[in-house]
C-alpha positions as CSV (number, residue, x, y, z in Angstrom):
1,X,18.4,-14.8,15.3
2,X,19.3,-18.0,17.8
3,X,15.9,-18.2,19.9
4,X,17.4,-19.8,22.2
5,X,20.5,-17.7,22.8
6,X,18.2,-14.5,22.5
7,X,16.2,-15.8,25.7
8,X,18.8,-16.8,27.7
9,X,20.6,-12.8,27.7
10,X,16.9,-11.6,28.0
11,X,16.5,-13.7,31.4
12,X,19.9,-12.6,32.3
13,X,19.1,-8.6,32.0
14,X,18.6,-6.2,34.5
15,X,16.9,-3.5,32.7
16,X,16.8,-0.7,35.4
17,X,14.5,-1.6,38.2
18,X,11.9,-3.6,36.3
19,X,10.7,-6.9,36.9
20,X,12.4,-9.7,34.7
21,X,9.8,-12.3,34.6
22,X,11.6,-14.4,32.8
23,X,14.3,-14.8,35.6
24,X,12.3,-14.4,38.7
25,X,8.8,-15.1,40.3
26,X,6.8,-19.0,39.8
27,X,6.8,-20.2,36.2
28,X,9.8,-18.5,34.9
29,X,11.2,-21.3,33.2
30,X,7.3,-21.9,31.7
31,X,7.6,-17.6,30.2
32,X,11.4,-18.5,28.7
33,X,10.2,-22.0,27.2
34,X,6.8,-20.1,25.8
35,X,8.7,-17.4,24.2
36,X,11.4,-19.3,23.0
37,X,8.8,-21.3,20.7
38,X,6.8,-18.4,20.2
39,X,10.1,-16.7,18.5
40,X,11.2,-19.9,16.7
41,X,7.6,-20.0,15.3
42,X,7.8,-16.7,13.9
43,X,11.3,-16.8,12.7
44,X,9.9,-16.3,9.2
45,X,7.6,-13.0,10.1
46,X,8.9,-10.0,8.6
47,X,6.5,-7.5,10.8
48,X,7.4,-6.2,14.0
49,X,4.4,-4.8,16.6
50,X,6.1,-3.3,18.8
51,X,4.2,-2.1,22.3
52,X,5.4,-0.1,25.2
53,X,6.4,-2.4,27.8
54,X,5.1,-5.3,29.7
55,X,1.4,-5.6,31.8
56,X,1.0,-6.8,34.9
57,X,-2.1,-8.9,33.7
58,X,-0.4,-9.5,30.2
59,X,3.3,-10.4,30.0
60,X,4.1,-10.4,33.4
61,X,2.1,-13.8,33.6
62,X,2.3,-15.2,30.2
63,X,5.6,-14.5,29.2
64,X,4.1,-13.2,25.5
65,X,3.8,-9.5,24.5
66,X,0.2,-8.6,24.5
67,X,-1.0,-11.9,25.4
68,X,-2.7,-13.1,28.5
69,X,-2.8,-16.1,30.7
70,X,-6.5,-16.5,30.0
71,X,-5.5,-16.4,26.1
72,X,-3.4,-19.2,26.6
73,X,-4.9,-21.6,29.0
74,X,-8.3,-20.5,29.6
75,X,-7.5,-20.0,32.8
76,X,-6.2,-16.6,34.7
77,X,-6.3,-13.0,34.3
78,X,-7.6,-11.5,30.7
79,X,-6.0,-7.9,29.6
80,X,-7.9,-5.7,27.6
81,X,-4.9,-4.5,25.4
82,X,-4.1,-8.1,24.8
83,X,-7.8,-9.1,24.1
84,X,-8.3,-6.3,21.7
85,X,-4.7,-6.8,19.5
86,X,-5.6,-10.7,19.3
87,X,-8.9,-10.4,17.9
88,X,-7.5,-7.6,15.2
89,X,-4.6,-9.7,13.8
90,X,-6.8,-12.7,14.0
91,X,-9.5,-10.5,12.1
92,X,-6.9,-9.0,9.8
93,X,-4.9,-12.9,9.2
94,X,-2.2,-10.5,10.0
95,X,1.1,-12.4,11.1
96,X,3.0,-10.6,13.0
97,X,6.1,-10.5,15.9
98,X,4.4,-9.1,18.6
99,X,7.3,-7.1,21.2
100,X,7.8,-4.4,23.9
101,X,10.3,-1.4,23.8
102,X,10.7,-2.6,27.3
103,X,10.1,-6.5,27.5
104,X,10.3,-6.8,31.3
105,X,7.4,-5.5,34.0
106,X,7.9,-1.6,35.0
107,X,5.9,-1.9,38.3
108,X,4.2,-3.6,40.7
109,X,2.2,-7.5,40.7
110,X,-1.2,-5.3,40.8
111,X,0.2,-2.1,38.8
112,X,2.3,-0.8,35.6
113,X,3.9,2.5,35.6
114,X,5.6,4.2,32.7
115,X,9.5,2.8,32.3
116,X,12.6,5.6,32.4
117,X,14.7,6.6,29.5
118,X,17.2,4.5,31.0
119,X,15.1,1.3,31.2
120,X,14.2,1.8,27.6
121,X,18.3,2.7,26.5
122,X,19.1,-1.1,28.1
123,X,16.2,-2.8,26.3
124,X,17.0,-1.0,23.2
125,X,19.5,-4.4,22.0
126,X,16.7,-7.0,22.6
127,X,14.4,-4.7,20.1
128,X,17.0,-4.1,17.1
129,X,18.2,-7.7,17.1
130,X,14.3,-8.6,16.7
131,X,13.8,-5.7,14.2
132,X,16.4,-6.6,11.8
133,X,14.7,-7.1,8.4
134,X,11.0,-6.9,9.5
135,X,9.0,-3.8,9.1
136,X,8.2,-2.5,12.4
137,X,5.0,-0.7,13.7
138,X,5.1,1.4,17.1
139,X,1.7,0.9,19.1
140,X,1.3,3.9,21.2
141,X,3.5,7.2,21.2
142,X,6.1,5.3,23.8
143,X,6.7,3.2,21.0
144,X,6.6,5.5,18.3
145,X,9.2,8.0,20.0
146,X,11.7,4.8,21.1
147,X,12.0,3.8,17.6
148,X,10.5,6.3,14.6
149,X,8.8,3.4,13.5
150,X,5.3,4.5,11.7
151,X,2.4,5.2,14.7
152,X,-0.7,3.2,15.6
153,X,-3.0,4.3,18.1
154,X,-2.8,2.4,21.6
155,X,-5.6,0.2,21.6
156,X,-6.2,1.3,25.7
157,X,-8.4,3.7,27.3
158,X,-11.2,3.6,24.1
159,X,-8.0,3.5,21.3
160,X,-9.5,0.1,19.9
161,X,-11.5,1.3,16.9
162,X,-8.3,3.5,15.8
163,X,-5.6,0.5,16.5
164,X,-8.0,-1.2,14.2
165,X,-7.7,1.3,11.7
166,X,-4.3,1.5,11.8
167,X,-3.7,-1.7,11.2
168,X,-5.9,-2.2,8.3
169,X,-4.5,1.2,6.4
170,X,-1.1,-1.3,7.3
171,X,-2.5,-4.2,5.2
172,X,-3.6,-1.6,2.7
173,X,-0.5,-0.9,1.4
174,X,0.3,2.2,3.8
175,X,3.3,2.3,4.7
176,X,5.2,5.2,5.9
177,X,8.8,5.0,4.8
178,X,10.6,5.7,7.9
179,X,13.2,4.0,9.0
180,X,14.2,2.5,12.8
181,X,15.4,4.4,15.1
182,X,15.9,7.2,12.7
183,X,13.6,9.8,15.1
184,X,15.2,8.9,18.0
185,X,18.0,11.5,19.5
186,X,21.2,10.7,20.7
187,X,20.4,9.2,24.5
188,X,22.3,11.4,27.7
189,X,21.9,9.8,31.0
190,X,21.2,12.2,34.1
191,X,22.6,12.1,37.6
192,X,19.0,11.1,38.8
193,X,18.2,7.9,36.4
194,X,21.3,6.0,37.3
195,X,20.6,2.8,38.9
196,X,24.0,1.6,40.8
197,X,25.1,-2.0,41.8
198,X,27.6,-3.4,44.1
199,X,30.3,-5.9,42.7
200,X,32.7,-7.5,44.4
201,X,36.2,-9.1,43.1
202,X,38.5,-11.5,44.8
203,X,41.8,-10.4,43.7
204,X,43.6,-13.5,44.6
205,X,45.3,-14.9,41.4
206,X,44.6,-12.1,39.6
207,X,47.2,-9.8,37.4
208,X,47.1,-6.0,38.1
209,X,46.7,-4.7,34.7
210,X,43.8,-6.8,34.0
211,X,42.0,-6.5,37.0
212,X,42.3,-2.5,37.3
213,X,41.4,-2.4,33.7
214,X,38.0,-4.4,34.6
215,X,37.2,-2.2,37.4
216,X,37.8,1.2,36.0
217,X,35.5,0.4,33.4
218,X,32.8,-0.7,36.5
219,X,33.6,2.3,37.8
220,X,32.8,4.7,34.9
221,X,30.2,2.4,33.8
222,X,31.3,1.8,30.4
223,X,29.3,-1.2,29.9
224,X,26.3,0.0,29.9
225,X,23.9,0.6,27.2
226,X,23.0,4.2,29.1
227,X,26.9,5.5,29.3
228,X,27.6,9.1,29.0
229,X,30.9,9.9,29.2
230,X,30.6,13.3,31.0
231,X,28.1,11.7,33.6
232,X,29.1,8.9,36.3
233,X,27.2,5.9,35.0
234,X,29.3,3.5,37.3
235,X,28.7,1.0,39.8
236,X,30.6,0.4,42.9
237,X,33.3,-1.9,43.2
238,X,34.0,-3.8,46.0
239,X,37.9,-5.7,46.3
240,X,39.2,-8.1,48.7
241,X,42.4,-10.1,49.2
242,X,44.0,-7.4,47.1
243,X,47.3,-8.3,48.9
244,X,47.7,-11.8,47.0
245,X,47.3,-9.7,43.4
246,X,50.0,-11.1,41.0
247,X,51.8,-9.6,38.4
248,X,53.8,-10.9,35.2
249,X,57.6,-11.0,34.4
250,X,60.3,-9.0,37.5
251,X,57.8,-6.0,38.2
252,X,58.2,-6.7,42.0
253,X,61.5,-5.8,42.0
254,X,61.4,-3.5,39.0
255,X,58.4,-1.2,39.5
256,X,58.8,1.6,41.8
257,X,56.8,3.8,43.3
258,X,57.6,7.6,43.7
259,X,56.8,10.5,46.0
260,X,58.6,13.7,47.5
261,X,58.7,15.4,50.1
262,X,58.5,18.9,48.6
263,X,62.3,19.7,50.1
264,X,65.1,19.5,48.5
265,X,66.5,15.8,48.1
266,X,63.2,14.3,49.3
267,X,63.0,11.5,46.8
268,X,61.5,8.6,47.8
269,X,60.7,5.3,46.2
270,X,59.6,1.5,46.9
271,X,59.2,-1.5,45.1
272,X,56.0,-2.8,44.0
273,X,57.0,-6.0,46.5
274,X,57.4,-3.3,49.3
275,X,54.6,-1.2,49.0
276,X,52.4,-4.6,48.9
277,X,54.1,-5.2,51.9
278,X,53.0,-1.8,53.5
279,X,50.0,-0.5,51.3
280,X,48.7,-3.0,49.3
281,X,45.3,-1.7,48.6
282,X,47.4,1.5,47.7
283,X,48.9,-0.8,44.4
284,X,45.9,-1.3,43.0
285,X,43.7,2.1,43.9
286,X,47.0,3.9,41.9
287,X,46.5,1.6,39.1
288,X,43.1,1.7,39.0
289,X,42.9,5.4,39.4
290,X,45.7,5.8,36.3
291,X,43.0,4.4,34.2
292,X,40.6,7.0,34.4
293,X,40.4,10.3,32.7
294,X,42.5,13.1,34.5
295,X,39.5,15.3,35.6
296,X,37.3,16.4,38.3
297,X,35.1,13.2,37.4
298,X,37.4,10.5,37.5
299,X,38.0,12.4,41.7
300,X,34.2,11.1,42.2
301,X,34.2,7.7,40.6
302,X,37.6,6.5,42.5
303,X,35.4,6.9,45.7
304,X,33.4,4.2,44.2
305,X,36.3,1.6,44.8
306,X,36.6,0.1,48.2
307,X,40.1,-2.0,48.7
308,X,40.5,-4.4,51.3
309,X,43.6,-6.1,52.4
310,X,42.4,-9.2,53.5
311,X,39.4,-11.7,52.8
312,X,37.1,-9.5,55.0
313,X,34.5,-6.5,53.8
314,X,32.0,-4.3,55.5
315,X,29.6,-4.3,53.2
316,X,27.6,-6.8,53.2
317,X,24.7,-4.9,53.5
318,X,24.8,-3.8,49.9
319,X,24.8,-7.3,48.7
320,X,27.5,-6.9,46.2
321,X,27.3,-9.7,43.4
322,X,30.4,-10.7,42.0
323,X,32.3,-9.2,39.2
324,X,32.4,-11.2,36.3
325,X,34.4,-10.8,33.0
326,X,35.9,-13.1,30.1
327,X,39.4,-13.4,29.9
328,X,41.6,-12.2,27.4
């Protein structure tokens, strides 16, 4: 694992509506350097502790799982959690990883809540590329039902004694053979944990094929760790300028588009140049929408898309960020 690669798509995440300390808020760039080393240090560990999701006295402000500022520095907030699992591993000369099933803050600067189903679907990639090749150890049932990793007890609210225990029947020699992620079932996202952004694309430049290919996906949400096909996962989309789209080869003159009148000899037809003449945000809805399945589904996630003409949106208001994608 490349530490430094690793931290840099952490800082870049947006797990659900948590807090990504290692992004945002004074001393980012101190969390990312801390846990940088911390990994590279550790390289070498082949045990994973693996907790729920990040404190707002712990994490949130160091930038280590189950470690506080006060640990570090001397200075800041102590948490209890982190206090306890620091003395036991320096008790046990246990070397271990120590992680979160959710590595960002679920909550508030003075409060932690517990994170969605979705939040821990998007973290899951950050824990399987630090769990490959270590035995891993779920503190707290959170933990234990995220991955099927073998239980310890949750060293908060009196659980210190049993943690302890846990860990030392761990250096014992017991070890449950289960495997990650092997308890876990498969993952369906409902209507009420979707979290939606706005993007917006400037479709000047850009071929049709390509673009409507990247925005269909937006729309269904297909790149996102918590996709369900038979649920609308998607973001909305947001296009301007789509009347300086480009397309490859003689398909201005070529491609036509068809309707009819429902009468006898009611025919019509234009050319891709004259219907971006007339309608061109119709060009790229109709391509857009012919990438999406034929179904009552597809009817609700073209209403995402909103096609502008010109340079000029409404909706601001949404703060779209823009759409970004690698070229193929």
């Amino acid at each position: 694992m490349q530490s430094e690669r690793f931290v840099t798509r952490l800082a870049s995440a947006r797990i659900g509506t948590t807090f990504n300390f290692y992004r945002a808020g004074p001393g980012a760039s101190l969390r990312r350097a801390r846990l940088r080393e911390y990994l590279e240090a550790r390289s070498d560990v082949r045990v994973l502790l693996v907790g729920e999701a990040a404190g707002y006295r712990g994490a949130r402000i160091s930038g280590l799982p189950f470690t506080s500022e006060r640990q570090l520095t001397g200075r800041g907030p102590a948490e209890a959690t982190a206090t306890v699992v620091q003395r036991t591993l320096e008790e046990l000369r246990l070397d271990v990883i120590c992680w979160n099933v959710v590595p960002t803050h679920p909550g508030t600067t003075a409060s932690n809540r517990r994170p969605t189903r979705a939040e821990i679907r998007a973290s899951r990639p950050f824990l399987e590329e630090l769990a490959r090749g270590r035995q891993v150890l779920a503190v707290g049932r959170l933990a234990q039902e995220a991955t099927g990793a073998p239980y310890i007890r949750h060293p908060a609210h009196g659980g210190a004694a049993e943690f302890r225990a846990g860990l030392l029947q761990f250096c014992a020699g017991g070890r449950p053979n289960v495997r990650l992620f092997d308890g876990m079932k498969t993952y369906n996202a409902k209507p009420g944990e979707i979290v939606r952004h706005w993007y917006v694309v400037d479709a000047e430049g850009q071929t049709l094929g390509r673009l409507a290919t990247r925005i269909a996906d937006t729309l269904r949400g297909k790149g996102k760790p918590a996709y369900t096909p038979h649920v609308d996962t998607g973001d909305f989309v947001v296009v301007v300028n789509a009347e300086k789209i480009q397309v490859t080869g003689n398909k201005l003159d070529q491609k036509r588009y068809y309707r009819h009148s429902g009468y006898p000899g009611g025919l019509r037809s234009r050319t891709l140049r004259e219907q971006l003449e007339r309608r061109p945000e119709e060009v790229l809805r109709t391509a857009v929408k012919g990438m999406l399945p034929k179904n009552r589904l597809a009817s609700r996630q073209i209403t995402k898309l909103k096609i502008y003409a010109g340079p000029e949106h409404p909706h601001s208001p949404q703060a779209p960020k823009p759409l970004k994608w690698e070229d193929s």
